[in-house]
N, CA, C and O of each residue as an XYZ file, in Angstrom:
388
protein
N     -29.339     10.155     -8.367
C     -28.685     10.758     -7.250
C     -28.855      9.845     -6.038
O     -29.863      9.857     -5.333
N     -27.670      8.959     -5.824
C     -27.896      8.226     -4.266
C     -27.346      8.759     -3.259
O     -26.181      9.115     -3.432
N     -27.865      8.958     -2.116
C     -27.578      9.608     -1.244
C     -27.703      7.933      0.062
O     -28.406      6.926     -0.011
N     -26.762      8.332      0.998
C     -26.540      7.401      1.993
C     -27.455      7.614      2.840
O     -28.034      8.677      3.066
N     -27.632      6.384      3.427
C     -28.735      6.338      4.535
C     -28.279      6.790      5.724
O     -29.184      7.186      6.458
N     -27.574      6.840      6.010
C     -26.848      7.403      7.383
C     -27.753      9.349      6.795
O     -28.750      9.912      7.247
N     -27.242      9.567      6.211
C     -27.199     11.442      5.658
C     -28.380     11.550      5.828
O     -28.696     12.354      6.705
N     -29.892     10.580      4.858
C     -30.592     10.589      4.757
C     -31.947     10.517      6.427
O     -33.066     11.000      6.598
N     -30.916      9.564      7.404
C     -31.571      9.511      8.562
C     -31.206     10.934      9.279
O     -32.021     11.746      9.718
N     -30.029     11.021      9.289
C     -29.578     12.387      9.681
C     -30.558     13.720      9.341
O     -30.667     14.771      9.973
N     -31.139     13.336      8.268
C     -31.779     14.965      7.646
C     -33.271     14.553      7.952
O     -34.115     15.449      7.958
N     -33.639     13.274      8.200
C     -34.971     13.181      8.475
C     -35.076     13.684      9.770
O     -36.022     14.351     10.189
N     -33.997     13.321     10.454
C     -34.409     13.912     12.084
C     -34.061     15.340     12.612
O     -34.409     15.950     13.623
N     -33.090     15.708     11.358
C     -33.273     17.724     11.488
C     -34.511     17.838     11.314
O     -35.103     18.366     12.255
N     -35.370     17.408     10.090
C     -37.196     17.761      9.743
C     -37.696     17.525     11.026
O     -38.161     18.462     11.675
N     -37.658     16.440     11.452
C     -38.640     16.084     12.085
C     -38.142     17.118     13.354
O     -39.129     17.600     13.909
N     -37.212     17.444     13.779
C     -37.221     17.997     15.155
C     -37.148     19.312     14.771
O     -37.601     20.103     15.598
N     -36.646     19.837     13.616
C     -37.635     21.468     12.940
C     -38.832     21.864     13.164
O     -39.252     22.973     13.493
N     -39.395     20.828     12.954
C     -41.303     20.218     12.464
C     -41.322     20.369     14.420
O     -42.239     21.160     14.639
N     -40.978     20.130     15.175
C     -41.460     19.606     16.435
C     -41.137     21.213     17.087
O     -42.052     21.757     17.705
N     -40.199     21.723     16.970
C     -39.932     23.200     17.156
C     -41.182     24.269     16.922
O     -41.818     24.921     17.750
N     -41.268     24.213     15.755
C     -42.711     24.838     15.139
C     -43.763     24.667     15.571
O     -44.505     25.483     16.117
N     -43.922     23.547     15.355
C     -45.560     22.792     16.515
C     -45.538     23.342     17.799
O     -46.625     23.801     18.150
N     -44.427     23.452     18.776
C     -44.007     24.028     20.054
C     -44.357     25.347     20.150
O     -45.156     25.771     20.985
N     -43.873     25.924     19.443
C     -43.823     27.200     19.501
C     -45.236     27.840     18.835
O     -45.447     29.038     19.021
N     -45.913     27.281     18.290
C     -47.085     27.788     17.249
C     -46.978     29.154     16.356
O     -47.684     30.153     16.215
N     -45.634     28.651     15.782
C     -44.956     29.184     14.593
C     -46.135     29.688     13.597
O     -46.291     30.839     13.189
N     -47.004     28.433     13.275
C     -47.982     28.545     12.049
C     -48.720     29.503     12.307
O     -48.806     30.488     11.574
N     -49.383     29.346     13.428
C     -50.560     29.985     14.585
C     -50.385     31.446     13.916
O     -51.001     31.992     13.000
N     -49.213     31.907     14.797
C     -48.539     33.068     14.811
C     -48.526     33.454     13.749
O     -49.088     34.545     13.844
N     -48.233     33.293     12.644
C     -47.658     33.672     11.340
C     -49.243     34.002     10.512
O     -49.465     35.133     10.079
N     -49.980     33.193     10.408
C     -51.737     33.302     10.202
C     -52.445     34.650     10.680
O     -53.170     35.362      9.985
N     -52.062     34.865     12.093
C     -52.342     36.046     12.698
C     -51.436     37.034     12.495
O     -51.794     38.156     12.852
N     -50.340     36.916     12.011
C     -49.478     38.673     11.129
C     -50.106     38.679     10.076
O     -50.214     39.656      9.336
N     -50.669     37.400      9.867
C     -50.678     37.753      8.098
C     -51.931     38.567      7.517
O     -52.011     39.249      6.495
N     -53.061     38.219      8.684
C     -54.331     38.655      8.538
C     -54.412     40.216      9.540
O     -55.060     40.246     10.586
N     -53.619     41.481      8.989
C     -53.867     42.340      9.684
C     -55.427     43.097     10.514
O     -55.439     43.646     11.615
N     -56.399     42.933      9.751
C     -57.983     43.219     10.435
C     -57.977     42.078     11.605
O     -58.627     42.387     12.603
N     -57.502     41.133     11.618
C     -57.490     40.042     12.916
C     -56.842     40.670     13.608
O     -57.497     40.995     14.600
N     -55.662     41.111     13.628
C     -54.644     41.858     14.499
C     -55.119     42.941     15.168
O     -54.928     43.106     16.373
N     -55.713     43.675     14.487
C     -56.382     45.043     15.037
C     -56.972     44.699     15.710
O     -56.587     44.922     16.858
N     -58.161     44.005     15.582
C     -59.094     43.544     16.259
C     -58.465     43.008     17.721
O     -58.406     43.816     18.648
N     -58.126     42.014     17.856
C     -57.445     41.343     18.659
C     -56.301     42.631     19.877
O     -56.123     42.596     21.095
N     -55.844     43.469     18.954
C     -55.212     44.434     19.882
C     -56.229     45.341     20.736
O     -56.197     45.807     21.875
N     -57.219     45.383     19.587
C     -58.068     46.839     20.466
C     -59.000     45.893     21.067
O     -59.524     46.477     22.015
N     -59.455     44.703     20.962
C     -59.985     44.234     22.302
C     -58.940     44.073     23.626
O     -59.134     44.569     24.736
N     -58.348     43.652     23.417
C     -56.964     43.459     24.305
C     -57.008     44.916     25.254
O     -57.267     45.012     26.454
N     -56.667     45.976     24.294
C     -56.407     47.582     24.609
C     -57.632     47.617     25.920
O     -57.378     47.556     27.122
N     -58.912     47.727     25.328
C     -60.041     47.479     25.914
C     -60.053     46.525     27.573
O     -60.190     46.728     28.779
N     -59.930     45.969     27.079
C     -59.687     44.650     28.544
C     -58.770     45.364     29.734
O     -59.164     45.513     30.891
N     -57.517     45.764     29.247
C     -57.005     46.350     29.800
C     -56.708     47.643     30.809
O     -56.208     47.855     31.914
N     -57.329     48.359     29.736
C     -57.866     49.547     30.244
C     -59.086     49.699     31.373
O     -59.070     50.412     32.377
N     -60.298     48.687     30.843
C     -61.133     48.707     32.020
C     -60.956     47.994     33.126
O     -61.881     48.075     33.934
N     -59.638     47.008     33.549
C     -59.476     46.063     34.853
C     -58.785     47.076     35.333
O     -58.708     47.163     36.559
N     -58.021     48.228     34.374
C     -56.930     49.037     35.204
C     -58.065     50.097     36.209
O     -57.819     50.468     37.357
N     -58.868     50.311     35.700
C     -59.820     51.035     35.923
C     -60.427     50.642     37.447
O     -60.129     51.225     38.489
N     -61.118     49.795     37.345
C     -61.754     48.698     38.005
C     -60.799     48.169     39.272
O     -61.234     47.680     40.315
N     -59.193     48.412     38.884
C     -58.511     47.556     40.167
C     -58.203     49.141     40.802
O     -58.350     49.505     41.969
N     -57.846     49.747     39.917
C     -57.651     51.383     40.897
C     -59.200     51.407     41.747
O     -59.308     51.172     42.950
N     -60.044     51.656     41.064
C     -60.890     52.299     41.799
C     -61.424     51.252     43.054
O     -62.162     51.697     43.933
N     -60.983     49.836     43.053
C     -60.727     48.929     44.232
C     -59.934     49.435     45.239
O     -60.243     49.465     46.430
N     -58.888     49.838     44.739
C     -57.677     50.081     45.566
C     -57.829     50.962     46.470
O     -57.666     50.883     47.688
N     -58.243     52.056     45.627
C     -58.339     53.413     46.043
C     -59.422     53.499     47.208
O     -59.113     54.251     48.133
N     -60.693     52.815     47.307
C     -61.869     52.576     48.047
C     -61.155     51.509     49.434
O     -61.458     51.528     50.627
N     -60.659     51.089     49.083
C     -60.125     50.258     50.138
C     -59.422     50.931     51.121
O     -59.731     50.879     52.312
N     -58.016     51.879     50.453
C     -56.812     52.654     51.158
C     -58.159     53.382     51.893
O     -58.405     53.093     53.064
N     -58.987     54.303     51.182
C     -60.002     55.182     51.953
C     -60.618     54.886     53.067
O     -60.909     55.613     54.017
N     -60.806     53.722     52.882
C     -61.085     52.848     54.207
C     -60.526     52.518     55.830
O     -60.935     52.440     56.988
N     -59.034     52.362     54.826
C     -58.412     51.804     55.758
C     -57.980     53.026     56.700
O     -57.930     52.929     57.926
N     -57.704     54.076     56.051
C     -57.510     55.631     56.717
C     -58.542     55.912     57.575
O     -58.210     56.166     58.733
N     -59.604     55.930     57.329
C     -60.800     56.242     57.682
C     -60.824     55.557     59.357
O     -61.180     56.185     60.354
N     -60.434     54.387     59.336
C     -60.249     53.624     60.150
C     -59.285     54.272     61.077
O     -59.685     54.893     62.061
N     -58.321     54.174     60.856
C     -56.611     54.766     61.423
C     -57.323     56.260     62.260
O     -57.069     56.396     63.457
N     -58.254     57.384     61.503
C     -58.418     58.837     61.881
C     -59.390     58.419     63.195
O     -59.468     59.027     64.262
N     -60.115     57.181     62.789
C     -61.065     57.116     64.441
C     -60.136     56.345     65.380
O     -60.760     55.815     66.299
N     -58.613     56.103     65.407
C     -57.647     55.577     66.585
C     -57.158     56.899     67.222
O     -56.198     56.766     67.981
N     -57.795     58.546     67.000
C     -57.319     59.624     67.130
C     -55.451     59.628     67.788
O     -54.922     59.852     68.877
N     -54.961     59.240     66.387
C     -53.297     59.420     66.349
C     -52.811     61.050     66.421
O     -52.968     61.722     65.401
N     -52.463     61.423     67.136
C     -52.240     63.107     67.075
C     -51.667     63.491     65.881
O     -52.283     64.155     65.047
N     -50.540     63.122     65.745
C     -49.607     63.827     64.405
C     -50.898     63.270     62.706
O     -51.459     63.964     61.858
N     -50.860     61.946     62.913
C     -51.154     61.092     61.718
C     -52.516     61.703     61.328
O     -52.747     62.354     60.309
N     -53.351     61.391     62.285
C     -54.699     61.755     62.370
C     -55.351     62.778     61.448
O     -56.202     62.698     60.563
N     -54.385     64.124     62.170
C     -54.563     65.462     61.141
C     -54.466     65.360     59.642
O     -55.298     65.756     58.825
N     -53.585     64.905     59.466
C     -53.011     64.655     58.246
C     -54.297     63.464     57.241
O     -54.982     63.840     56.290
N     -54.287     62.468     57.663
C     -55.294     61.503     57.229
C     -56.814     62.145     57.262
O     -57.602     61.987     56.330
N     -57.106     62.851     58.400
C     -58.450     63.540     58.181
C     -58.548     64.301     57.065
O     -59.491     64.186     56.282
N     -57.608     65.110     56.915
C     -57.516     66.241     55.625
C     -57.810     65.418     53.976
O     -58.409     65.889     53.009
N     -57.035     63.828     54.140
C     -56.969     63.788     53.235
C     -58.161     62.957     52.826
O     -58.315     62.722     51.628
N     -59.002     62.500     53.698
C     -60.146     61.780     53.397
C     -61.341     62.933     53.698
O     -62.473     62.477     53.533
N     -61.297     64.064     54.028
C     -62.345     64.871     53.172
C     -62.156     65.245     51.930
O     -63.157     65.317     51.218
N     -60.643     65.625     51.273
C     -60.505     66.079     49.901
C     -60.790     65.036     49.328
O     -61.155     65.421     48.217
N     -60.922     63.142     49.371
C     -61.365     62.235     48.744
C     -62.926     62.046     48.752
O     -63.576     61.581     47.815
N     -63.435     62.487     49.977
C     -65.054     62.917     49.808
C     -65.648     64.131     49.257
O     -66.706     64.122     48.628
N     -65.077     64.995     49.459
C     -65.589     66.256     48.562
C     -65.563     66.158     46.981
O     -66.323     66.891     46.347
N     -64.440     64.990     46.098
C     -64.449     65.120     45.648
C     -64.780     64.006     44.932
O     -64.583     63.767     43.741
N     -65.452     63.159     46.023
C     -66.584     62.193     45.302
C     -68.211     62.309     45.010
O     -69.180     61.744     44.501
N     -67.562     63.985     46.039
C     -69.575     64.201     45.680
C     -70.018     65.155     44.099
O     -71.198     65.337     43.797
């Protein structure tokens, strides 16, 4: 079976830039890790984990901060605002104790 060199260069450089696609993308990588489902799990419920406690961790940042910043605002004694912000930073202390 002879095949022309022209065809033959032609199909080496579909491989090779197939081959370069894959490598890019970490096709193999990927495919290793579907294949091994206990890796997967694993890997998700740490993930799950991670997640869950920064969500945790950035709320309860957030939330300590806004408290703050109110806290701040109720000692500029704003008439309308004031009331309102006082109310709501005792129901955030009452219900941190």
């Amino acid at each position: 079976m002879f095949i022309k060199k022209s065809k033959l260069e032609k199909l080496m450089k579909s491989i090779d830039d197939l081959n370069y696609a894959f490598l890019k993308n970490r096709f193999i990588d990927l495919s290793e890790i579907l294949g091994n489902r206990k890796e997967l799990i694993i890997r998700n419920l740490i993930s799950g984990i991670a997640k869950g406690v920064g969500i945790g961790i950035g709320f309860s940042l957030l939330t300590a901060i806004l408290v703050i910043i109110l806290q701040k605002i109720v000692t500029l004694n704003i008439p309308v605002i004031g009331d309102y912000i006082t109310d709501i930073v005792d129901i955030v202390e009452n219900n941190r104790r």
